[in-house]
Steps between C-alpha positions, in 0.01 A plus 500: 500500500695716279511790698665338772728285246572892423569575774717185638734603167535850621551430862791246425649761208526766810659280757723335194595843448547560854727218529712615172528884684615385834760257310615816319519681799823293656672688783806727331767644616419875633751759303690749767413760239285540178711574214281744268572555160306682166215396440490252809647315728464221735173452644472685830372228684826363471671732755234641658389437905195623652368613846156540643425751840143668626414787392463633780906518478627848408592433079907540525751365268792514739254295747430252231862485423592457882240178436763410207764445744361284773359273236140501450489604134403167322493408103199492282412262227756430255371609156175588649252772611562584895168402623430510834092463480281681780785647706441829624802644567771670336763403281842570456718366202909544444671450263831559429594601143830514255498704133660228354501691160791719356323840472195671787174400490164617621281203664163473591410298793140455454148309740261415231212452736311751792667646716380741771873626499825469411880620538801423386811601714878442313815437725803575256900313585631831763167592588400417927169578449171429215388771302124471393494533133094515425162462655215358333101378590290331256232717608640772252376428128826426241524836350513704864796234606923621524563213206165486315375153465231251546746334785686647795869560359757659694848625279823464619848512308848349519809602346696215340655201703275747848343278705207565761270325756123644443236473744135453384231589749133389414205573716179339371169508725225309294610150555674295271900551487583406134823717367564434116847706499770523270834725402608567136582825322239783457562472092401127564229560704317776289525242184314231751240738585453592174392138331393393816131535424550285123708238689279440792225473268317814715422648197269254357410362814332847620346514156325196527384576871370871421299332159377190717334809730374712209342174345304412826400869510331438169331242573377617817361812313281240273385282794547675816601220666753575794755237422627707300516746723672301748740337219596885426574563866674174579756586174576847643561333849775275346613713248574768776692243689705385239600843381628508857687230530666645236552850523304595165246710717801754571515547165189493332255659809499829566647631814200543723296181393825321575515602833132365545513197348818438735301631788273182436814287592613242186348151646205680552449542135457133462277480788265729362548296145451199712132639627435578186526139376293404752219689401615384108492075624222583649312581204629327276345153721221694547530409943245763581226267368585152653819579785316785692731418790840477318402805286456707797821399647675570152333845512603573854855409447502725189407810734686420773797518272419848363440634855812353596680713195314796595573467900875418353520811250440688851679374753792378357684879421439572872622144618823487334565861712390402845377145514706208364252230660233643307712460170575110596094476559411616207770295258405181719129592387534548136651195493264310676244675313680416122516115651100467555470669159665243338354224753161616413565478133578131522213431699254649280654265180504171732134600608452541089666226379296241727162707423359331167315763409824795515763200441534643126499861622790402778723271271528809257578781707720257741722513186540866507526526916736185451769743251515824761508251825800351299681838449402698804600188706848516404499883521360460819761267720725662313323844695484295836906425426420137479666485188675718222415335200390642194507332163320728255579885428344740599323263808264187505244698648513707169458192269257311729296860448542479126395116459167563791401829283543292160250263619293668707421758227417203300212383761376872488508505187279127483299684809445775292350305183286276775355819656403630121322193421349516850377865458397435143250205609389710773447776249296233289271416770445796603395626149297162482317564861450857382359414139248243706441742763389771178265261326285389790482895557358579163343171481311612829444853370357352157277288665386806748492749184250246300289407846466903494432522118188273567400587796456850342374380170252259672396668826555903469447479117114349507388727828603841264307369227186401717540867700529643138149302361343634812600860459340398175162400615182663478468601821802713543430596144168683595649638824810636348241671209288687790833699574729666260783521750435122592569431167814663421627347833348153369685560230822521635468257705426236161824617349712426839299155512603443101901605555525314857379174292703577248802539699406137710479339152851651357687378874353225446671455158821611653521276690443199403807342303531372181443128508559235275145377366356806645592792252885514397751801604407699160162468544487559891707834363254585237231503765606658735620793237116484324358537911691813595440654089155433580526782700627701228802691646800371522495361156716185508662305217652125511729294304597155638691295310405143366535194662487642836261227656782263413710666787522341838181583721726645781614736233143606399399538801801719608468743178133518498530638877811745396245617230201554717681686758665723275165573285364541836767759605491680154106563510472583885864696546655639166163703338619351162239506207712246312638171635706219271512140612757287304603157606785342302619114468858521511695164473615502852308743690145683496486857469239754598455851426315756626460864384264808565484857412419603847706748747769228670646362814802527683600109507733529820270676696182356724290683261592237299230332695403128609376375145834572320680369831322197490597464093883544584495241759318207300749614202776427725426228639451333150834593437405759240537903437300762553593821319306863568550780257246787660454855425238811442441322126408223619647129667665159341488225718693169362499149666712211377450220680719186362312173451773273659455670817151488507510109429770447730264698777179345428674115531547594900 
């Protein structure tokens, strides 16, 4: 309801305006002459008549003036820009002129708009004939022109009380006949040109486009979301076409990328600005997931515009030259073209706004859409020579680009912080789904490691000892005596029986965990350091601090199996004679270290083997540290594992 309260207000402001300009434009007497003076005088429209012919006519001033005489020369707007919308022909202006002023002057008559080219031929009081006084294209950048400027100005003199008549041809070829064109002095016009930036608010105006486009680019290097992407490309679209419009690309861009950006054709800029906001609204209400149909057609109007611009880029050079029908065509497309960009941008905001679900979505970025329509509507009859009014400096189109960026960064910016929070739930549930994932592995590797642990203990462990009672018996006894060499090999074969048992009881030991009720995680340590001293090299030493059997049982369980597996790797792997075992209690984490005297590992290699690999990836996922300080003296392995993570791991 507000929005179209909004825009009710703005559509009655314009035609209020509208009605306030065409008052002010009452019909005026047409001068015989324009009287100039220093700085200025009159305004030209004031004397001035125009002509229009093909251009297929030869360009001839004495022609045009020949035109003059029978009549057909009509005058423009009083007070107001000649704009004759999509004519395609050329245009011939004259004017006749008086130095009203007591001393000479030097004047500048001067198009501040494109123009393919130019001339400006000078009859003086005696003279039969015109003499052409300059050439000039817009297609040559402001430093490589006669007069050097961002606009087309031609210089002319007059002696004192001389008078003139000063014909002004104009040939332009991309559509759109709008001639912003004015006489004063060339010390007033340099002055103009000079604060013309400051007081047509360009200055600031650029500056807040160019940081609008840096600030997407920022935050589409922290999300990587491609509405930024688009946002950057649509503000280079507009901000290209408003440079333009002005002239300020003659004089900031260097000579060859102005020819190329001209080479795109002005209105084209927009077009391509206009694509770009469809791929920005489209986005932005999310119309890939719910309007397959009317994102598709969105997306196909967006590329048929920029192979329209390409095919246009092409063609058009060689058109103007031999084909005027294909110039015509392609004008007549772009516009068609810019229409169904802006149709289609309505569309999608009516199809919003009566969607509950992307009503919220469409009311807010209807806002934005609603402030350029507003300002590239009026810039746009004004194109189409509907209408010449402008009531804002530098353009609406400008402002309505200012207000749509102001709020449309805004919504990024809201965008932006929604995605974060999006990503950082996403991020949450994917740690959770991973942390539940981890402890149903090791809960499933526990349960396999103790199933193994008595299976070995309680199966393998009583058929060694029954094998080694019946080595034992009489009977083999007496044979084994018969035969000296039977008995050394009998022997033997007793001491492999006594270490394989051995070796079943101490993996046995190793792997079964330290369990609450069942032995706690100093004791399980002490254990399993008396089982492999009982063997009487390695010699290995423990210290566990107190109160470790208050600690969670997740956490016993987890340091009791970093301890066996790096006992285990020390006494198989490192030939150490010495090993030390310390466990400390700190107040927020549990620490483990062990050291040995034996010859060392490279850590970041695969000698590092698939004990120690297994140790690193239990420590990380426990959210704890793993440090490795190996070499020919000997190895120092320390784990710190902090208790909140183990809690917060166990509760999944």
């Amino acid at each position: 309801m507000q929005l179209r309260y909004c825009f009710l207000l703005m559509l009655g402001w314009w035609l209020g305006s509208g009605q306030v300009a065409r008052a002010a434009e009452t019909p005026q007497a047409l001068r015989d002459t324009l009287l100039l003076t220093n700085p200025e005088g009159a305004h030209v429209s004031e004397a001035y008549r125009y002509f229009t012919e093909p251009f297929e006519v030869a360009p001839d001033p004495e022609h045009a003036e020949a035109q003059w005489r029978a009549g057909k020369f009509r005058p423009g707007p009083w007070h107001k820009t000649l704009n004759l919308g999509l004519l395609h022909e050329r245009v011939w202006i004259r004017l006749p002129v008086r130095n009203v002023d007591t001393e000479r002057l030097r004047f500048l008559w001067s198009i501040f708009n494109f123009t393919d080219s130019a001339a400006l031929y000078c009859r003086r009081l005696g003279q039969a004939t015109f003499t052409r006084l300059g050439a000039a294209s817009s297609w040559v950048p402001a430093a490589e022109r006669a007069y050097p400027a961002r606009s087309l100005s031609f210089p002319f003199t007059l002696d004192a009380g001389a008078a003139a008549v000063l014909l002004l041809r104009v040939d332009v070829h991309s559509g759109g006949i709008y001639l912003p064109t004015y006489i004063e002095t060339a010390e007033h016009f340099l002055a103009w040109e000079m604060g013309f930036p400051f007081e047509r608010h360009w200055v600031w105006l650029l500056g807040f486009y160019l940081s609008s486009a840096l600030f997407n680019l920022v935050l589409f290097a922290f999300l990587r979301d491609r509405i930024h992407l688009w946002y950057v490309a649509y503000v280079v679209g507009v901000t290209v076409f408003l440079m333009m419009e002005d002239g300020l690309d003659a004089m900031l861009l260097p000579a060859a990328l102005y020819r190329a950006v001209w080479s795109v054709g002005q209105f084209n800029w927009i077009l391509l600005a206009a694509a770009a906001g469809i791929r920005i609204m489209q986005l932005f209400l999310r119309l890939r997931s719910g309007r397959r149909r009317l994102y598709q057609a969105g997306t196909w109007l967006a590329g048929a515009a920029v192979v329209f611009v390409a095919a246009y880029a092409g063609l058009f050079p060689w058109a103007v030259r031999h084909n005027l029908g294909v110039v015509q065509a392609l004008i007549t497309t772009r516009e068609l073209l810019l229409a169904g960009v802006f149709a289609y941008g309505w569309v999608v905001l009516l199809v919003g706004l009566l969607t509950r679900r992307r009503r919220r979505l469409a009311g807010y970025y209807a806002l934005t859409y609603l402030f350029f329509f507003a300002g590239y509507a009026v810039f746009w009859l004004n194109h189409l020579g509907f209408s010449s009014f402008n009531p804002v400096y530098p353009n609406t189109l400008a402002w309505g680009l200012f207000f749509e960026l102001l709020v449309l960064s805004a919504l990024l910016t809201g965008r932006f912080r929604h995605t974060l929070r999006q990503n950082a739930q996403l991020r949450i549930r994917q740690l959770n789904l991973r942390n539940a994932q981890g402890a149903r592995l090791i809960a499933a590797q526990e349960e396999e490691r103790e199933q193994l642990a008595r299976e070995l203990h309680d199966a393998l462990g009583p058929n060694l000892m029954a094998l080694h009672l019946a080595w034992q018996g009489p009977a083999v006894r007496e044979a084994l005596t018969n035969s000296p060499a039977a008995a050394a090999a009998g022997q033997q074969a007793e001491l492999l029986l006594r270490h394989l048992r051995d070796d079943v009881r101490a993996f046995s030991h190793a792997l079964l965990p330290a369990e609450p009720g069942l032995g706690s995680l100093a004791e399980s340590i002490k254990t399993l350091s008396e089982l492999i001293n009982s063997y009487g090299s390695p010699s290995v030493h423990t210290y566990c601090d107190e109160g470790l059997d208050l600690l969670p049982a997740p956490l016993q369980q987890a340091a009791y199996r970093i301890v066996a597996e790096l006992l285990n790797n020390a006494v198989r792997h490192a030939g150490a004679t010495e090993i030390q075992v310390q466990v400390l209690r700190h107040p927020h984490n549990l620490e483990v270290l062990v050291e040995d005297n034996g010859r060392g590992f490279a850590a970041d290699t695969p000698a590092a083997g698939i004990g120690l690999r297994g140790v690193r990836a239990r420590v990380e996922y426990l959210q704890g540290r793993l440090h490795i300080d190996s070499s020919a003296q000997g190895s120092s392995l320390v784990v710190q594992i902090p208790v909140s993570a183990v809690a917060s791991v166990s509760s999944h």
